[in-house]
C-alpha positions in Angstrom: -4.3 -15.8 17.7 -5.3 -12.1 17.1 -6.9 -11.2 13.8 -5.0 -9.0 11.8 -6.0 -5.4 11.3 -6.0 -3.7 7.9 -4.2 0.3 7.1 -5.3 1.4 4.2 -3.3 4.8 3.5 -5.5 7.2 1.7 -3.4 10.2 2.4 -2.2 11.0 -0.9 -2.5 13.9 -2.9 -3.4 12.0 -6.0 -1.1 14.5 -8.0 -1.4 11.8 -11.5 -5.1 11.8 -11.2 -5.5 15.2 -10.6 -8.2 15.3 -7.6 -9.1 12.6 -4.8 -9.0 9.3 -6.3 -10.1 8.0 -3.2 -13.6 8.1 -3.6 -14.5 7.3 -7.6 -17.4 5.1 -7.3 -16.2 1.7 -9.0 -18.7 -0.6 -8.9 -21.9 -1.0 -9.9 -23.5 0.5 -6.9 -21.3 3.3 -6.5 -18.7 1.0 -4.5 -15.2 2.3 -4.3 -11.8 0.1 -4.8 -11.4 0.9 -0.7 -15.0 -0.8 -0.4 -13.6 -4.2 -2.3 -10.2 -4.0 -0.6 -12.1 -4.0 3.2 -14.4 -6.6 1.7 -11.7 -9.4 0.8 -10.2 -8.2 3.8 -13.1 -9.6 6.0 -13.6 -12.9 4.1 -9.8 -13.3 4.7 -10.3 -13.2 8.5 -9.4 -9.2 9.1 -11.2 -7.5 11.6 -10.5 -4.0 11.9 -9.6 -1.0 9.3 -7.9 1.7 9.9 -8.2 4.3 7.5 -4.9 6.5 7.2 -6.2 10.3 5.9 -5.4 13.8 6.1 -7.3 15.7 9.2 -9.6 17.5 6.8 -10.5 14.5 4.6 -12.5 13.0 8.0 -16.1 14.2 6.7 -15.7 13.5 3.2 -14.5 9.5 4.1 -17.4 8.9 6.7 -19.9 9.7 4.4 -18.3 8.4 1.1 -16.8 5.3 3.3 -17.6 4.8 6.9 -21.1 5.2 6.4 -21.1 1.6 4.1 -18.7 0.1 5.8 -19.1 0.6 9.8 -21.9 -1.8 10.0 -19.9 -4.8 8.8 -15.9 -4.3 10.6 -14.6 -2.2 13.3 -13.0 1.2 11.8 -11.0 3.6 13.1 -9.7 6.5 11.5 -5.9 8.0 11.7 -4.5 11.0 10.5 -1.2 11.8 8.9 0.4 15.3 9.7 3.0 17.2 8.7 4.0 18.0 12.1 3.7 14.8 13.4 7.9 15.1 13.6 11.0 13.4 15.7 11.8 16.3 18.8 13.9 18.5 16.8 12.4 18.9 13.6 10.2 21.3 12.1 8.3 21.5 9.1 10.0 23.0 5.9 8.1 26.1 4.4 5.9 24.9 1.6 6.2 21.7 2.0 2.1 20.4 1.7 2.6 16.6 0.7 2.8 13.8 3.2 5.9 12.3 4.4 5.4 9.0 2.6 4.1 5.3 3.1 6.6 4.8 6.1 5.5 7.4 8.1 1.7 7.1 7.3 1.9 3.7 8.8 3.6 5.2 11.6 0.8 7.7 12.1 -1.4 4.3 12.6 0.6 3.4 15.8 -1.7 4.3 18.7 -4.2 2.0 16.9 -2.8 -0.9 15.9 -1.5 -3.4 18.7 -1.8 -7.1 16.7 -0.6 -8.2 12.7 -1.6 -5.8 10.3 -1.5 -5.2 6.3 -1.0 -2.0 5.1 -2.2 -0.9 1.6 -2.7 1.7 -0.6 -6.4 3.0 -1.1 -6.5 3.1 -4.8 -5.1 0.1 -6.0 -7.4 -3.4 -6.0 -5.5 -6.1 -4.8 -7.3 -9.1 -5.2 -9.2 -11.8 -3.5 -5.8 -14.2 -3.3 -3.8 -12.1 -1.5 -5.7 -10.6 1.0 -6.2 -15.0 2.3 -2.5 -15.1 1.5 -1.6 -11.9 4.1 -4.4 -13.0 6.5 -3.5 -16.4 6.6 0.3 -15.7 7.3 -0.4 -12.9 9.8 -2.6 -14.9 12.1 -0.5 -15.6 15.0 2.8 -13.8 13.4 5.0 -13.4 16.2 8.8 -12.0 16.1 11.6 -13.8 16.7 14.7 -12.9 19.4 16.4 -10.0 18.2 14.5 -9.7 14.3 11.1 -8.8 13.0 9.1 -10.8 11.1 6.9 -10.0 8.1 5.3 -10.8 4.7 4.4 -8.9 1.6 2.3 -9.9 -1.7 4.4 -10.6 -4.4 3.2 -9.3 -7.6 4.2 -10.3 -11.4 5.4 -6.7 -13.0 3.6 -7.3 -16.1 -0.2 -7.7 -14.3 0.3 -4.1 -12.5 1.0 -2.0 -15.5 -1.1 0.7 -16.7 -1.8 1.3 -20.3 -2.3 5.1 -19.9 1.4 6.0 -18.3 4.2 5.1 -16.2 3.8 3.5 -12.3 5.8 3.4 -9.6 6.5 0.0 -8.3 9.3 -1.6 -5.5 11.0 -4.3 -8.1 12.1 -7.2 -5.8 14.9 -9.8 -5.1 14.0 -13.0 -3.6 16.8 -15.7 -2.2 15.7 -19.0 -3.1 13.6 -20.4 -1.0 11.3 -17.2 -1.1 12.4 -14.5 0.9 12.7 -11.0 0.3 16.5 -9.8 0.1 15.7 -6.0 -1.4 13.5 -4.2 -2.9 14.3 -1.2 -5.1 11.7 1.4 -6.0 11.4 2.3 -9.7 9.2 5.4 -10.5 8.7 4.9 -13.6 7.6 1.8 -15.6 6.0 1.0 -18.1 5.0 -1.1 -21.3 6.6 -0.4 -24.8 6.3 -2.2 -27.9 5.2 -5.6 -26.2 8.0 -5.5 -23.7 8.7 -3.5 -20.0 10.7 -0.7 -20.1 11.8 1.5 -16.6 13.4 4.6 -15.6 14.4 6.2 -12.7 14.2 10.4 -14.2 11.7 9.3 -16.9 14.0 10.2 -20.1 16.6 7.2 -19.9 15.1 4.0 -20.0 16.2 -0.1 -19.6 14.5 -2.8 -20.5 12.8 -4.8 -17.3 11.7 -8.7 -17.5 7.7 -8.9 -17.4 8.2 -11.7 -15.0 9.8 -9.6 -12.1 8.2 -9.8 -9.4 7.4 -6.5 -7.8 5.8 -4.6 -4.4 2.3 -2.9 -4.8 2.7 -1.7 -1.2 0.8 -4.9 0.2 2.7 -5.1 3.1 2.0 -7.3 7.1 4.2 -6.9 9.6 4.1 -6.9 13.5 3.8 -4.0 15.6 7.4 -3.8 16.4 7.6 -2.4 13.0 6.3 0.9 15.1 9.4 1.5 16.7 11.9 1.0 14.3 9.9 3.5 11.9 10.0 6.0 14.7 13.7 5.3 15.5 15.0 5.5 11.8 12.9 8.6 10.7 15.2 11.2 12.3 18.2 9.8 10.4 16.3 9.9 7.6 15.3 13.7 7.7 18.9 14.3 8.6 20.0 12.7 5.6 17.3 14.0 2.7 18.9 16.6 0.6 15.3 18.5 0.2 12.7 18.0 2.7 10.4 19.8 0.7 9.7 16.4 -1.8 11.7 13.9 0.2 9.2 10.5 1.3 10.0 8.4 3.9 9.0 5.3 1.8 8.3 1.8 3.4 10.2 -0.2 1.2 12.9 1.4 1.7 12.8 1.2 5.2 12.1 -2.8 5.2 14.8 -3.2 2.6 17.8 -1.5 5.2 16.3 -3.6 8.1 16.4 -6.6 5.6 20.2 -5.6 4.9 20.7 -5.2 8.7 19.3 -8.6 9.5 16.6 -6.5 11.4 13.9 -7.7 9.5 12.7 -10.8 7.7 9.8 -10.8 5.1 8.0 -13.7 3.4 7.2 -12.5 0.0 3.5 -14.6 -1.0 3.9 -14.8 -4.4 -0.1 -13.8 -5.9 -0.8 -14.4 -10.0 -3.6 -11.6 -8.9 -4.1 -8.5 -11.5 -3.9 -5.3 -10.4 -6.4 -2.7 -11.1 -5.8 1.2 -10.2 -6.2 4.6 -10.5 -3.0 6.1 -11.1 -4.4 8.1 -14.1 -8.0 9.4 -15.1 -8.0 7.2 -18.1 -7.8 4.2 -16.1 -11.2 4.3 -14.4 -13.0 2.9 -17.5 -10.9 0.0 -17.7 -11.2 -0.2 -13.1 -14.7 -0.1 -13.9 -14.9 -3.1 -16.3 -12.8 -5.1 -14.3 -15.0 -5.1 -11.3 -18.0 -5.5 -13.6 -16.4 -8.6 -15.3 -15.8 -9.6 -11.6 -19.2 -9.3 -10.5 -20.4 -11.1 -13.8 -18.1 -14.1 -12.8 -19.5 -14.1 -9.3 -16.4 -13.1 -7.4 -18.3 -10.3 -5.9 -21.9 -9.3 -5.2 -23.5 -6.1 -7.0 -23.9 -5.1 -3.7 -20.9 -5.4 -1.1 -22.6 -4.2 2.1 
């Protein structure tokens, strides 16, 4: 059985927090929320990162990253570009940010031949899932004609920030704990002691604290590679502005879901999220890993 290999996608502008999140030091020794991601990662039986930048973030992530984290996993390094386009395509003038979460993991595919998890590098995830993604991907193996995959399963009210809205893939499981769809919301957050969302962010609903919701904590196979690649040029065909439209995973999994294409194993986690969507939340990032540390989750020093 292979062990699984972790994507962590740091391409993102970071337009909330105004600057690159990325690399705010976090914990007590300067350690990033990358640095505690990679570390769970290992104790949960991952072997190899892959970090998923832009071309000219290289220098900056081997010195703020690589350079702590080399010595204890394999690491590779990826890079997400705008031209990086189906035969046919071409890159709209002006448009700067990165095609989205589907594509960065595509950018990842001449790296990656065994299970992976793919992640987002600014959000803390928690000890329990990592086991629950590395246990499950261990040996994950398609089945005739259908993919198979898993993703953590988060309770909506522990991944809220108190300083603004978030963006979160609100999910629908059948039964016996599969995922059936999973819609993206772009803006949520809490109100007067309850959950409120909105999809233009000046009409909102009411959403239960209980949902259970994607923080881009995904596994899946390498076969995922070529359906990404096969379904982007429909996608570009079909987005009415290509100079903000984001080929998002979710969205992807949830049509292959839909198709019968796909099948995912959503691993329920009670874990709380901590992230920097917002510069206000790094206090509260900070204190959380401190708290950690205090209870002996983590060492003061990771590496």
């Amino acid at each position: 059985m292979a062990a699984p290999t972790l994507i962590i996608m740091a391409a993102g502008i970071g337009s909330r927090f105004g600057g690159l999140k990325q690399v705010e030091p976090v914990g007590p020794h300067g350690e990033l929320v990358i640095e505690y991601s990679i570390y769970d990662a290992l104790r949960a039986g991952f072997s190899k990162v892959v970090f998923l930048i832009r071309e000219e973030m290289l220098a900056l992530f081997r010195e703020k990253v690589g350079a702590r984290v080399e010595g204890s996993i394999e690491t590779a390094y990826a890079f997400q570009r705008l031209e990086d386009l189906p035969a046919g395509f071409s890159v709209p003038a002006g448009r700067v940010k990165p095609w989205g979460t589907a594509h960065a993991v595509l950018s990842c595919r001449a790296l990656v031949h065994e299970p992976f998890a793919a992640i987002n590098a600014d959000d803390f995830y928690g000890r329990e899932s990592f086991e629950a993604l590395g246990g499950y991907l261990r040996g994950l193996v398609d089945s005739a004609g259908r993919l198979e995959g898993c993703m953590a399963g988060y309770v909506l009210a522990n991944t809220l920030s108190e300083h603004g809205s978030v963006a979160r893939g609100v999910c629908t499981l059948s039964p016996d704990g599969w995922l059936e769809s999973v819609e993206e919301h772009l803006h949520i957050r809490p109100s007067d002691g309850a959950v409120v969302t909105s999809q233009d962010g000046v009409h909102w609903r009411p959403l239960a604290p209980q949902t259970t919701v994607s923080m881009n904590m995904w596994g899946f196979t390498p076969g995922i590679f070529a359906e990404l690649e096969a379904r982007f040029p429909a996608f570009l065909r079909r987005s009415p502005d290509l100079l903000k439209a984001e080929y998002f995973l979710p969205n992807v999994a949830g049509e292959m879901i839909g198709e019968g294409r796909l099948r995912v194993r959503v691993l329920p986690t009670a874990a709380r999220w901590f992230g920097v969507t917002y510069p206000a939340d790094l206090p509260g990032v900070r204190a959380g890993i401190a708290g950690l540390v205090e209870a002996g989750v983590y060492p003061a020093r990771l590496w």
